[in-house]
OpenMM code with the backbone's topology and positions (N, CA, C; nanometers):
from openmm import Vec3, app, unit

residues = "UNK UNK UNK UNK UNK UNK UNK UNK UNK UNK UNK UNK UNK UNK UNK UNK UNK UNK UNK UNK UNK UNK UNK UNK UNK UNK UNK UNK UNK UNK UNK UNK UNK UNK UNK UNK UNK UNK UNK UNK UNK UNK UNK UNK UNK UNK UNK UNK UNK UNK UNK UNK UNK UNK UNK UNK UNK UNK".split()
positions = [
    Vec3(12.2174, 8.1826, 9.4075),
    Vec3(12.2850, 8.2810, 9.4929),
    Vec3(12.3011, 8.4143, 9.4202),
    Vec3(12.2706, 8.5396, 9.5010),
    Vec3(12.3122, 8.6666, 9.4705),
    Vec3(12.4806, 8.6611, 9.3935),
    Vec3(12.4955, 8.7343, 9.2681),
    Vec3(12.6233, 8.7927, 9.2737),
    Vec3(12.6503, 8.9010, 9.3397),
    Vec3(12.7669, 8.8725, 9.4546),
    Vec3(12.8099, 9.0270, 9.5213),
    Vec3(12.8465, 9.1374, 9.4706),
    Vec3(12.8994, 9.1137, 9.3710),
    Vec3(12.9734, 9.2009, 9.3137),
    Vec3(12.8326, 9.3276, 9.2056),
    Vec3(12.7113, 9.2571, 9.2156),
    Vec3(12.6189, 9.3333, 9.1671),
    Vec3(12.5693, 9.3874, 9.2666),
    Vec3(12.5285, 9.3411, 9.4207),
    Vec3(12.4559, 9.3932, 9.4617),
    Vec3(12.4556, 9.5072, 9.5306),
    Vec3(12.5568, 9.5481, 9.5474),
    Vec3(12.5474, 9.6767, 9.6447),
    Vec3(12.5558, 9.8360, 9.4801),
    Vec3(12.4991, 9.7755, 9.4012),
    Vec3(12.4865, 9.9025, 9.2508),
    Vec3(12.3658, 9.8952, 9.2746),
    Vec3(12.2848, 9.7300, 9.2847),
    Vec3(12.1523, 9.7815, 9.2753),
    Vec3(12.0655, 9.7559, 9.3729),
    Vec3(12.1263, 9.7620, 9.4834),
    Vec3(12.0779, 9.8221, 9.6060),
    Vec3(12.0616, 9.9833, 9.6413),
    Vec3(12.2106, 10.0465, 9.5707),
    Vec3(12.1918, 10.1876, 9.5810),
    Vec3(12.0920, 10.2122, 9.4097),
    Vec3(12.0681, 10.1961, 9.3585),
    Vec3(11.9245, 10.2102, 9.2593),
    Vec3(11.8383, 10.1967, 9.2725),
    Vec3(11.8252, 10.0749, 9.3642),
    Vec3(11.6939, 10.0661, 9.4073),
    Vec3(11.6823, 10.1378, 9.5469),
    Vec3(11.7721, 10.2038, 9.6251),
    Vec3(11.7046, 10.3016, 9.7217),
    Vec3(11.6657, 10.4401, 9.6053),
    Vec3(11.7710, 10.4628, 9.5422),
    Vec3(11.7637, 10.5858, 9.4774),
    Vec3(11.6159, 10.6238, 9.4134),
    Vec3(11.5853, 10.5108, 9.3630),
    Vec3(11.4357, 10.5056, 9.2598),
    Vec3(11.3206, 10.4538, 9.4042),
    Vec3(11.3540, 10.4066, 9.4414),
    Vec3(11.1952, 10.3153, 9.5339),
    Vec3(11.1990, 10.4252, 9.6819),
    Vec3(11.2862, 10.4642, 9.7264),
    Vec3(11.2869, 10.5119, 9.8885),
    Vec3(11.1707, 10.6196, 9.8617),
    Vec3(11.2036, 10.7330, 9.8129),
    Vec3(11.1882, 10.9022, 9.8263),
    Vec3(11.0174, 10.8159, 9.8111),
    Vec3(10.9625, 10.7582, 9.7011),
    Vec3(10.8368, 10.7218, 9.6446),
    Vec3(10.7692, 10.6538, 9.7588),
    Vec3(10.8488, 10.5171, 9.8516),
    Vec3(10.7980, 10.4203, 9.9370),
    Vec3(10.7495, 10.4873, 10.0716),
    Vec3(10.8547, 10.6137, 10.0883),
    Vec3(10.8608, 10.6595, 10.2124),
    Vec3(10.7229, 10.7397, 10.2018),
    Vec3(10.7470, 10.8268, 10.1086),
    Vec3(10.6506, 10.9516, 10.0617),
    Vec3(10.4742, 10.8138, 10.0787),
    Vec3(10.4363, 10.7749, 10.0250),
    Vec3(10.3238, 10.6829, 9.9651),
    Vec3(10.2977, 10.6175, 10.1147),
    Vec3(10.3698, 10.5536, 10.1973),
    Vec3(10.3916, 10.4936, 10.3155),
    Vec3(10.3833, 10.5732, 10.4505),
    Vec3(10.4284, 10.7179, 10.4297),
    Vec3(10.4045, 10.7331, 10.5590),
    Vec3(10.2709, 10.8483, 10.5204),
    Vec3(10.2020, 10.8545, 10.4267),
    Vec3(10.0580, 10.9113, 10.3644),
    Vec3(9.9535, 10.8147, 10.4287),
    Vec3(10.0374, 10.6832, 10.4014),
    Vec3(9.9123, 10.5732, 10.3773),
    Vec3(9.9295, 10.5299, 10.5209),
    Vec3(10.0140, 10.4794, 10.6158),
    Vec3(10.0473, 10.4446, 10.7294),
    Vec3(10.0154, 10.5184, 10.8347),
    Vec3(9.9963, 10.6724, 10.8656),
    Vec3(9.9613, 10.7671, 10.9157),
    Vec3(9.7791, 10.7174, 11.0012),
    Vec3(9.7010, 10.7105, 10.8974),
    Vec3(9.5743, 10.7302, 10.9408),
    Vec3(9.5771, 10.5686, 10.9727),
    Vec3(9.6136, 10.4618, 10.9168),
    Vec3(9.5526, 10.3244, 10.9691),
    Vec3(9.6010, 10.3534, 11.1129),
    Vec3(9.7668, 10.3854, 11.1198),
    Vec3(9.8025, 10.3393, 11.3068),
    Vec3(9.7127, 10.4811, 11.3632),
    Vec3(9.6576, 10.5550, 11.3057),
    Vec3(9.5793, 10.6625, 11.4379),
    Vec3(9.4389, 10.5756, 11.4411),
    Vec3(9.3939, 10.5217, 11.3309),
    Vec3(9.2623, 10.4639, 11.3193),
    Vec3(9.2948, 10.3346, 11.4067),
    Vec3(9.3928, 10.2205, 11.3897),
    Vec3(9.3875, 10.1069, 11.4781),
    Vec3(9.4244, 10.1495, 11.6025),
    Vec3(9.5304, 10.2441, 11.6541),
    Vec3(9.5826, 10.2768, 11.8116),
    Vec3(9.4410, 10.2937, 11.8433),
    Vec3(9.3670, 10.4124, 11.7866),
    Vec3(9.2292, 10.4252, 11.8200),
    Vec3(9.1500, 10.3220, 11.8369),
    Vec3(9.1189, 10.1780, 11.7437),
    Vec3(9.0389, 10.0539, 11.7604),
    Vec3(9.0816, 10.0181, 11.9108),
    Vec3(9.2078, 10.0280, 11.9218),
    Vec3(9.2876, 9.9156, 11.9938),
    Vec3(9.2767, 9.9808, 12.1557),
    Vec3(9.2884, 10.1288, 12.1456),
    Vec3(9.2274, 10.1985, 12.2701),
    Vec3(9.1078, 10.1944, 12.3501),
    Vec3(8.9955, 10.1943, 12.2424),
    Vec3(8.8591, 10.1578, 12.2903),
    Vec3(8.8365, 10.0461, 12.3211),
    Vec3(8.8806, 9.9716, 12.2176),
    Vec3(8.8632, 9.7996, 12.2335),
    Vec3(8.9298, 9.7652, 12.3868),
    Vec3(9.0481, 9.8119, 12.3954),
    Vec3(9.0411, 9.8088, 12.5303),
    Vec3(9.0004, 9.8490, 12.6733),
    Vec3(8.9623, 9.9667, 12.6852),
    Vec3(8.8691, 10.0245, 12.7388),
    Vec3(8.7582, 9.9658, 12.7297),
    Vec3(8.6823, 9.9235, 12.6464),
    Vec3(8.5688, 9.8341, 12.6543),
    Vec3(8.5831, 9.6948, 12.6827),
    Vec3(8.7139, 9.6501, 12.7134),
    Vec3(8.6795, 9.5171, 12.7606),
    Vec3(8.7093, 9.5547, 12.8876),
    Vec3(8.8034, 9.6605, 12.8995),
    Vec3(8.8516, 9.6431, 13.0705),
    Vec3(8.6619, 9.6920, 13.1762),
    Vec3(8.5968, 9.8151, 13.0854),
    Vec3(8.5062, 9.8060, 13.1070),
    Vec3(8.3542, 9.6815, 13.1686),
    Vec3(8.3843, 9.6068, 13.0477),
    Vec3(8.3169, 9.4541, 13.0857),
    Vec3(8.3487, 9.3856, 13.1979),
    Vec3(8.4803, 9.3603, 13.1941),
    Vec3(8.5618, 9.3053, 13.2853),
    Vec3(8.5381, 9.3290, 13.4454),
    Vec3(8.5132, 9.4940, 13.4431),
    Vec3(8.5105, 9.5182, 13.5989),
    Vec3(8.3347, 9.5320, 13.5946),
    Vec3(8.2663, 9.5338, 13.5272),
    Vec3(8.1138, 9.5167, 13.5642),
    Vec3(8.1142, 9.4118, 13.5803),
    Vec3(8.1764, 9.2780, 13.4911),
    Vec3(8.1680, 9.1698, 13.5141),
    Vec3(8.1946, 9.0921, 13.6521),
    Vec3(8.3205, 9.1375, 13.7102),
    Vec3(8.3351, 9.0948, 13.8169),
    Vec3(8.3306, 9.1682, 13.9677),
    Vec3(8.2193, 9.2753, 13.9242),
    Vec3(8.1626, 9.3610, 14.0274),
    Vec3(8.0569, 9.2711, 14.0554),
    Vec3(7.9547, 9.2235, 13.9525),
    Vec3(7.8651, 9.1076, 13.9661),
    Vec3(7.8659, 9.0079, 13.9824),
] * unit.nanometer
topology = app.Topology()
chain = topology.addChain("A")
for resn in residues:
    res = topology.addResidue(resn, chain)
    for name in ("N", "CA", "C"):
        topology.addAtom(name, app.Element.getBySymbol(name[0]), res)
């Protein structure tokens, strides 16, 4: 078990040291995958809904 009595020192240390770095690095790195997957995930759908209605036009 956690001691309580430590954790809320190095909880605020570890925002103090890890946030500014996690946030900064994370929303650099997080940025282009969700425009790159929304993008997969847009076409990909569009291309099935595509299939879908040729498919059952035929």
């Amino acid at each position: 078990m956690f001691d309580r009595t430590l954790l809320p020192g190095f909880i605020q240390l570890g925002y103090r040291s890890l946030l500014p770095g996690i946030v900064c690095s994370d929303i650099y790195r997080l940025i282009p995958g969700s425009i790159q997957l929304g993008y997969l995930q847009s076409t990909s759908g569009f291309d099935t809904a595509r299939v879908s209605t040729v498919y059952f036009r035929v």
